[in-house]
RODO-2510 file (C-alpha; in nm, 4 decimals, decimal comma):
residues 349
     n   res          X          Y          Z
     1     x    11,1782    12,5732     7,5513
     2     x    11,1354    12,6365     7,1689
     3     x    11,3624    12,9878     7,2694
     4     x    11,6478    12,8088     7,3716
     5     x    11,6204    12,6216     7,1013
     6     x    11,4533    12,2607     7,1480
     7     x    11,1743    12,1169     6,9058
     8     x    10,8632    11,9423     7,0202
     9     x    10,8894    11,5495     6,8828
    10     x    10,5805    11,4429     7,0139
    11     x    10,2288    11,5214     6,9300
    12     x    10,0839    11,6423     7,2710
    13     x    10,3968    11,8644     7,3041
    14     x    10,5174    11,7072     7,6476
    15     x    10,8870    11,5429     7,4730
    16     x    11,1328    11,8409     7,3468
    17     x    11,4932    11,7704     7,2111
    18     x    11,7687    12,0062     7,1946
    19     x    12,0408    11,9241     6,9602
    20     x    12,3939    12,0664     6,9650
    21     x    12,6862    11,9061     6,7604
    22     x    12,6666    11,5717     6,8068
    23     x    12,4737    11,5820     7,1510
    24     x    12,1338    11,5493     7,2055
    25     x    11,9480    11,6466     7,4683
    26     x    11,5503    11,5132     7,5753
    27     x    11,3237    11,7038     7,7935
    28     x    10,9827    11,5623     7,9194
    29     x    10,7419    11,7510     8,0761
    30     x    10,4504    11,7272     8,2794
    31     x    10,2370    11,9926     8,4656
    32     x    10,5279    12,1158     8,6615
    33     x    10,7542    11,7940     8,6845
    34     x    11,0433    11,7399     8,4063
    35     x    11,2625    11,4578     8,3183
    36     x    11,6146    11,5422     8,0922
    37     x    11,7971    11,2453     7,9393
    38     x    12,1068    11,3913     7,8027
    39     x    12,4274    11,2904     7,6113
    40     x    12,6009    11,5415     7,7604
    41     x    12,6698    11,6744     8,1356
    42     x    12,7449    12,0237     7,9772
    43     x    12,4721    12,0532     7,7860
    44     x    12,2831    11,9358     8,0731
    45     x    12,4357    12,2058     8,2886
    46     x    12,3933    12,4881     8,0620
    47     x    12,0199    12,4155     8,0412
    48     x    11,9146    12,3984     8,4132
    49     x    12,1473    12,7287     8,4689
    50     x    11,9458    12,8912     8,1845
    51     x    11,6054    12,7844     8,3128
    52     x    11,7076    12,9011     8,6980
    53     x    11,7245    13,2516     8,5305
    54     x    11,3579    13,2162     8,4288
    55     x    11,2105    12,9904     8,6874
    56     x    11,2677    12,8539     9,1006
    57     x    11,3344    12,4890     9,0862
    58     x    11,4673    12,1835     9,2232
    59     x    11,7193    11,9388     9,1167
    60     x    11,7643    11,6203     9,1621
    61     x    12,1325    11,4669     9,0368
    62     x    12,0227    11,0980     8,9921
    63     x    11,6272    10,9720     8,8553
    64     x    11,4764    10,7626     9,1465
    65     x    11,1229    10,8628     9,1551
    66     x    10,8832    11,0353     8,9275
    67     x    10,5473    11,0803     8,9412
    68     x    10,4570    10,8366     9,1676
    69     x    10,7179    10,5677     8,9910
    70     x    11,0364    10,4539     9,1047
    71     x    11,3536    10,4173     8,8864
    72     x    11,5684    10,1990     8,9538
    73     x    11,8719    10,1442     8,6965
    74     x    12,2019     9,9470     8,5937
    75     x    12,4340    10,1117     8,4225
    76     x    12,7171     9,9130     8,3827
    77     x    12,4173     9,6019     8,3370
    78     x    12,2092     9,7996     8,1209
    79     x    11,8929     9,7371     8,2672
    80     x    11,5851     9,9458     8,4325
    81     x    11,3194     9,8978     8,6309
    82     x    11,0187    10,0810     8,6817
    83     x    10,7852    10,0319     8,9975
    84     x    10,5070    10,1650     9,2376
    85     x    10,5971     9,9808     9,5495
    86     x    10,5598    10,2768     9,7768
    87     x    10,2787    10,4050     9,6047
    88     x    10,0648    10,1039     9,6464
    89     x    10,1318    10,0497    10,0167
    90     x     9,9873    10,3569    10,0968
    91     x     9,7202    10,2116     9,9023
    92     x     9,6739     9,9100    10,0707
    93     x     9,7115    10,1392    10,3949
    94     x     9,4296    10,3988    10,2827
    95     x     9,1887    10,0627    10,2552
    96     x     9,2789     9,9007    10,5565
    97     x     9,3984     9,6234    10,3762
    98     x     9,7591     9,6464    10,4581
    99     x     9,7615     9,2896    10,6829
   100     x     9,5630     9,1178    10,4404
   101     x     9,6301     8,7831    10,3299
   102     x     9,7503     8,7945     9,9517
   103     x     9,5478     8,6548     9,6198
   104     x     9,7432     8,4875     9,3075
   105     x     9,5963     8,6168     9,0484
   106     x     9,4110     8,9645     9,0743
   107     x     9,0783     8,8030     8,9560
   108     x     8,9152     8,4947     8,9990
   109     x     8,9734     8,2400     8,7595
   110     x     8,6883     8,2529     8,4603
   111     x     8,5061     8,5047     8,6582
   112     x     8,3030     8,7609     8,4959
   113     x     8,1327     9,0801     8,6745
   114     x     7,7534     9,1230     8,5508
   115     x     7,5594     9,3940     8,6003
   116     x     7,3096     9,1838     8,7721
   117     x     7,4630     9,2065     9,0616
   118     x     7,4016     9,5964     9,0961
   119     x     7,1402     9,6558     9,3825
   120     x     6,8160     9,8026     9,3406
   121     x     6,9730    10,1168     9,5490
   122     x     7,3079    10,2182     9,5474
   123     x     7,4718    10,1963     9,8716
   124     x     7,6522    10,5598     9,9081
   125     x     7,9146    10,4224    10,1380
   126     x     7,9853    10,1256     9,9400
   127     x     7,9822    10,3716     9,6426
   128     x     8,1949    10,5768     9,7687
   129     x     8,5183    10,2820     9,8873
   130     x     8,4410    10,1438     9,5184
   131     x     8,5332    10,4381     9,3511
   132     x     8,7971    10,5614     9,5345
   133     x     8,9874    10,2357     9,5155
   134     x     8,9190    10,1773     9,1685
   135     x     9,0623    10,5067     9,1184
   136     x     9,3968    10,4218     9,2714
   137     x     9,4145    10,0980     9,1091
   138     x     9,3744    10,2617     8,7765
   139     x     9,6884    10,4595     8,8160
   140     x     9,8987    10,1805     8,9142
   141     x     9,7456     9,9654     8,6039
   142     x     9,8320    10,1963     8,3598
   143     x    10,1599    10,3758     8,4505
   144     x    10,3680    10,0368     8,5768
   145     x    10,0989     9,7553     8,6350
   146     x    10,0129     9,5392     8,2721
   147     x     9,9196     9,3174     8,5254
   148     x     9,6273     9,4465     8,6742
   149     x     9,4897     9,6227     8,3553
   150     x     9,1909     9,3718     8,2435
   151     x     9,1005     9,3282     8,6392
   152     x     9,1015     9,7452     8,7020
   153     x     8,9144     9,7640     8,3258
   154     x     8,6058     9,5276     8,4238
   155     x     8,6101     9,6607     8,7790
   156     x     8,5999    10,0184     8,6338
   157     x     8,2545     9,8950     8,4337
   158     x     8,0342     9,9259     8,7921
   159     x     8,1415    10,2674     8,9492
   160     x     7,8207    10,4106     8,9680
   161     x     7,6187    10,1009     9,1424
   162     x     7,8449     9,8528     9,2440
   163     x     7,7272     9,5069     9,4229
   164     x     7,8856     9,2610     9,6782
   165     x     8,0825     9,1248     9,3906
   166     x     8,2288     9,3658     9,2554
   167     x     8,3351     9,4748     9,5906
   168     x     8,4976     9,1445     9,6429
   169     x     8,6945     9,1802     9,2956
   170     x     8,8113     9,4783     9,4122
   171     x     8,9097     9,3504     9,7297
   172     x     9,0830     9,0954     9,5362
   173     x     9,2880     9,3231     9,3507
   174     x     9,4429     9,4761     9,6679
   175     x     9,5297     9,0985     9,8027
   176     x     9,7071     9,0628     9,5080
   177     x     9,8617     9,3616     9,5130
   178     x     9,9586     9,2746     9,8682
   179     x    10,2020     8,9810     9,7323
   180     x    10,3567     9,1648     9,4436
   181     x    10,4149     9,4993     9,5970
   182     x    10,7832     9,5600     9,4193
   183     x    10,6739     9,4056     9,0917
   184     x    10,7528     9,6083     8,7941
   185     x    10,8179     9,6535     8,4232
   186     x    11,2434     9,5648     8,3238
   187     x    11,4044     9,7362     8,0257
   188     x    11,7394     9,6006     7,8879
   189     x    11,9870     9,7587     7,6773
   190     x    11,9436     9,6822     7,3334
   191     x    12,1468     9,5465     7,0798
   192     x    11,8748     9,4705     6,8133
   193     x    11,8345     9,8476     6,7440
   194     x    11,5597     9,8816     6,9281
   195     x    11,3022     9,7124     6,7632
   196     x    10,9044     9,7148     6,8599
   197     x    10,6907     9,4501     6,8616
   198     x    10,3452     9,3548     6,9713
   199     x    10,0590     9,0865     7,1077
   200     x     9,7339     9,1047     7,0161
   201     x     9,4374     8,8831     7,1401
   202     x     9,0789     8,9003     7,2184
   203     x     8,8300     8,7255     7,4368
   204     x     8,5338     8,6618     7,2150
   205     x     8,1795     8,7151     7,3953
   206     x     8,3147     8,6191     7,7283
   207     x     8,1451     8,8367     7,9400
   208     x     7,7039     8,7639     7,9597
   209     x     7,6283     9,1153     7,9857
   210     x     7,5308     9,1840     7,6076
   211     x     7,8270     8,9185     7,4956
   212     x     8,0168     9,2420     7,3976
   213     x     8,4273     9,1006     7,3238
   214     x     8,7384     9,2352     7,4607
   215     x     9,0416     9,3983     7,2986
   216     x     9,3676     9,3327     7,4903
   217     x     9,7899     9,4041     7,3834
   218     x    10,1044     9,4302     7,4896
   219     x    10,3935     9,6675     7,3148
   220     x    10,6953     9,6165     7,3732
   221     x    11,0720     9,7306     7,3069
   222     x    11,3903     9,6690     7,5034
   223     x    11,2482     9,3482     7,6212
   224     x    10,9931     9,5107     7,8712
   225     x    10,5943     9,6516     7,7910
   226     x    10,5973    10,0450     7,6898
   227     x    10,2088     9,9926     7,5938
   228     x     9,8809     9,8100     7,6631
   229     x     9,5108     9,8051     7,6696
   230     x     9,2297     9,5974     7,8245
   231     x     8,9246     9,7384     7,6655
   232     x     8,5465     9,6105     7,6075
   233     x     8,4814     9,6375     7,1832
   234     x     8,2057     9,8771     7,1109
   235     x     8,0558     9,6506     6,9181
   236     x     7,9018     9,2614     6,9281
   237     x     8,0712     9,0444     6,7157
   238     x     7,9393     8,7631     6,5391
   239     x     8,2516     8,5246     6,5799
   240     x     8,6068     8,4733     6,7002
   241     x     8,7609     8,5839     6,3858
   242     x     8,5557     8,9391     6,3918
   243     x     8,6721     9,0028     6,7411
   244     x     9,0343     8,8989     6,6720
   245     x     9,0182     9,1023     6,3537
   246     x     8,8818     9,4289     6,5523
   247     x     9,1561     9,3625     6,8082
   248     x     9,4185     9,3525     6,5520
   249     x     9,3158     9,6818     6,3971
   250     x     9,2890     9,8196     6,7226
   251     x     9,6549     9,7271     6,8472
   252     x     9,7963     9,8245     6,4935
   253     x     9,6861    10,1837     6,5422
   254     x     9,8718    10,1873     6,8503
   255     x    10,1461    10,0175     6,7023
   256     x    10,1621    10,2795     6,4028
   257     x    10,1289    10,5905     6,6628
   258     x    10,4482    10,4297     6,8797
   259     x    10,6329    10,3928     6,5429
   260     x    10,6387    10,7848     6,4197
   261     x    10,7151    10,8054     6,7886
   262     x    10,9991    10,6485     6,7951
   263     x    11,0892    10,7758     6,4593
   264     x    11,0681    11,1297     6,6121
   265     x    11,3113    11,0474     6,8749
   266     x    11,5376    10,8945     6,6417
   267     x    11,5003    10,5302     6,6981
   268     x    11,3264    10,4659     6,3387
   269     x    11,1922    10,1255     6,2847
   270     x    11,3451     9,9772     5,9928
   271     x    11,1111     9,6741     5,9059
   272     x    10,7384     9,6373     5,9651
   273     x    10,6746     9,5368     6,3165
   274     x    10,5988     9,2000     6,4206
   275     x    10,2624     9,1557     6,5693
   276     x    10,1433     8,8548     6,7168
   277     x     9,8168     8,7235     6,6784
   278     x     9,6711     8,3222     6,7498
   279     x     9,3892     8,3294     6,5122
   280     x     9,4805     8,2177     6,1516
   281     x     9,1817     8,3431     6,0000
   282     x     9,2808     8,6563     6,0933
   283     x     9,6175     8,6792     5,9822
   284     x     9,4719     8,5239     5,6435
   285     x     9,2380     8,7998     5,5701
   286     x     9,4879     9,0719     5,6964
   287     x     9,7154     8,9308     5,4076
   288     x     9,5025     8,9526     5,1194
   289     x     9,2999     8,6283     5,1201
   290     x     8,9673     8,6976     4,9580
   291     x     8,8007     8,3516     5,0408
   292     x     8,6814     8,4496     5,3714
   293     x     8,5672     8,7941     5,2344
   294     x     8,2151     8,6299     5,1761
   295     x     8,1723     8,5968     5,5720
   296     x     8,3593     8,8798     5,6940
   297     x     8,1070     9,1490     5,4543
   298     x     7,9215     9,3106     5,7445
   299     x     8,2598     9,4024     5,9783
   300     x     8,3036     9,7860     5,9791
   301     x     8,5181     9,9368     5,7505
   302     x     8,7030    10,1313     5,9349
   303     x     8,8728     9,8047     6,0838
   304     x     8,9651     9,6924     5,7525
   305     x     9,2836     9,9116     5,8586
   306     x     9,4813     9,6358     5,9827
   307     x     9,4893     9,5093     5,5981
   308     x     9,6422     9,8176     5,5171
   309     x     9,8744     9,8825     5,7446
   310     x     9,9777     9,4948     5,6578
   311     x    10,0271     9,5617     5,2778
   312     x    10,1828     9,9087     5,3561
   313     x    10,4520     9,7610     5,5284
   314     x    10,3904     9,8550     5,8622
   315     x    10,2808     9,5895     6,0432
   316     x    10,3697     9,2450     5,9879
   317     x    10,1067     8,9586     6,1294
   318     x    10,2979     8,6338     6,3065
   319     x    10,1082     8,3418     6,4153
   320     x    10,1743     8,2354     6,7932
   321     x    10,0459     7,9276     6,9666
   322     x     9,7634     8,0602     7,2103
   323     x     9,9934     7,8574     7,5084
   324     x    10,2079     8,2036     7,4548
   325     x    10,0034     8,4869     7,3976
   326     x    10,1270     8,7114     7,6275
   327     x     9,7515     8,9547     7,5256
   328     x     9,5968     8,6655     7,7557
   329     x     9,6735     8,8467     8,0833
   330     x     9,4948     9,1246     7,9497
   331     x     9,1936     8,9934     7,7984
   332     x     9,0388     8,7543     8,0171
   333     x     9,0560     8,5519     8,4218
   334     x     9,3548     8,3001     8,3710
   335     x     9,4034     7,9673     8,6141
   336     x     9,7286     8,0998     8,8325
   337     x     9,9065     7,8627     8,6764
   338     x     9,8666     7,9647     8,3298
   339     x     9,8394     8,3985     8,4911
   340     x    10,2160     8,3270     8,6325
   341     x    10,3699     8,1428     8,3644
   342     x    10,3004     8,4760     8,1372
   343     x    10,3312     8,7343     8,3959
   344     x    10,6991     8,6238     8,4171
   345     x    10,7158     8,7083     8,0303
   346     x    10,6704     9,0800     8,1041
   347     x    10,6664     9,1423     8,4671
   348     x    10,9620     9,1556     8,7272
   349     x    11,0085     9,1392     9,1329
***
């Protein structure tokens, strides 16, 4: 690639772009699948003819799968729309639970799984059904699925000893999945220049099993999701503030990586980037307000990051009534009222 003349604009060196005149041409790669987004059809041309000379491969005129995802696109609309509809029903197949009747919400309202529900011995057959549907699950929750990321994350906690509940969550996942088969993640055309923005939440010592928090956001540009996270914090914190605080520093390191992305592919982000966060004490101390400095002494200093980033210009905090943090779905078990009504802000049948 760097022989014919491309440069690497990503870190992990998957993303090369090949510039000639005033075209530009992207190449993604992965293992031994690619992905070109070009400007021009010539360009476009010249490259595949050059890499048949080195390499056998196959073509494919028009995107419509990849990697397990399917593409589906508007031109003339502007939109796209990622999905794993055929992926998952072979899912649902592999599990038997391809006739089952469908769940609507992938947990079960304010339910937490507890470790003390892991039997005394672990059952290698259950073991082994827990695992490999967790496994499955995982892919769809982090490649198209926002959805399904806290309910795969606190599933994911009991692979090695899993009870009869945390069979049933899993179980519960796949009903779900059953009713919202073609969901997906929409992008639109933009005409804001692209801009990034985020939504940042925790769930403070939710869960009984050592009271430990969880991190949860949503990243978005072009009106649809490009990254998320449902994670336990590694640490116990001592109030709502500390756990919104870690959260924030958390999602604003993601944040800052997705920004020299984009600024490596050209789409530079000209103002700090708007995250959104329902905890005012929060925002205050990310902004410079020493008066709650007193209480806030013992939180790691590494997280103190989010202050920076805030003074630096690259992040910018925004207050949001809880009734629309999106971060929600991927912090804690929502009514399926409440699950829906924010679903529909990032999800799409």
């Amino acid at each position: 690639m760097l022989a014919y003349g491309f440069e690497i604009v990503d870190d992990e060196a998957t993303v090369f772009r090949l510039r000639r005149g005033n075209e530009t041409m992207y190449v993604s790669v992965y293992v031994d699948d690619g992905l070109v987004s070009t400007s021009s059809m010539e360009l476009y041309r010249e490259f595949l003819d050059a890499l048949q000379k080195e390499f056998t491969i196959s073509k494919e005129s028009e995107l419509k799968h990849y990697l397990g995802v399917e593409v589906a696109y508007d031109r003339e609309g502007g939109t796209l729309k990622l999905s794993q509809g055929a992926y998952l029903r072979t899912v649902l197949e592999r599990f038997n639970m391809s006739d089952c009747s469908s769940a609507s919400t992938p947990t079960a309202p304010g339910e937490y799984l507890t470790s003390d529900d892991c039997p005394s011995v672990p059952d290698k057959e259950q073991v082994r059904f827990y695992q490999q549907a967790v496994g499955a699950l995982l892919y769809a929750s982090c490649y198209t699925r926002p959805d399904l990321a806290y309910a795969v994350n606190q599933a994911a906690r009991f692979l090695v000893n899993p009870g009869p509940s945390h069979v049933r969550a899993v179980k519960r996942i796949l009903r779900y999945i059953a009713g919202t088969l073609d969901w997906g993640i929409a992008y639109e055309r933009s005409s804001d220049g692209n801009i990034l923005l985020g939504y940042v939440d925790a769930d403070f010592a939710g869960n009984p099993d050592g009271r430990v928090s969880v991190t949860g956001f949503i990243h978005y540009l072009n009106c649809g999701p490009i990254s998320w996270m449902s994670k336990r914090q590694p640490c116990v914190s001592l109030s709502s503030t500390e756990a919104e605080y870690y959260a924030g520093s958390i999602a604003g390191v993601e944040i800052q990586y997705l920004r020299r992305a984009l600024d490596m592919l050209g789409f530079a982000q000209p103002d700090a980037t708007v995250l959104h966060e329902d905890n005012m004490a929060t925002i205050y101390m990310a902004c410079g307000d020493n008066s709650l400095f007193k209480r806030a002494k013992h939180i790691d200093t590494r997280v103190w990051r989010l202050r920076e980033m805030v003074k630096t210009g690259i992040l910018s905090l925004c207050k949001i009534l809880t009734t629309f943090q999106i971060a929600d779905v991927v912090t804690k078990s929502l009514p399926a009222s409440d699950f829906e009504r924010l679903r529909a802000r990032f999800m799409t049948p």
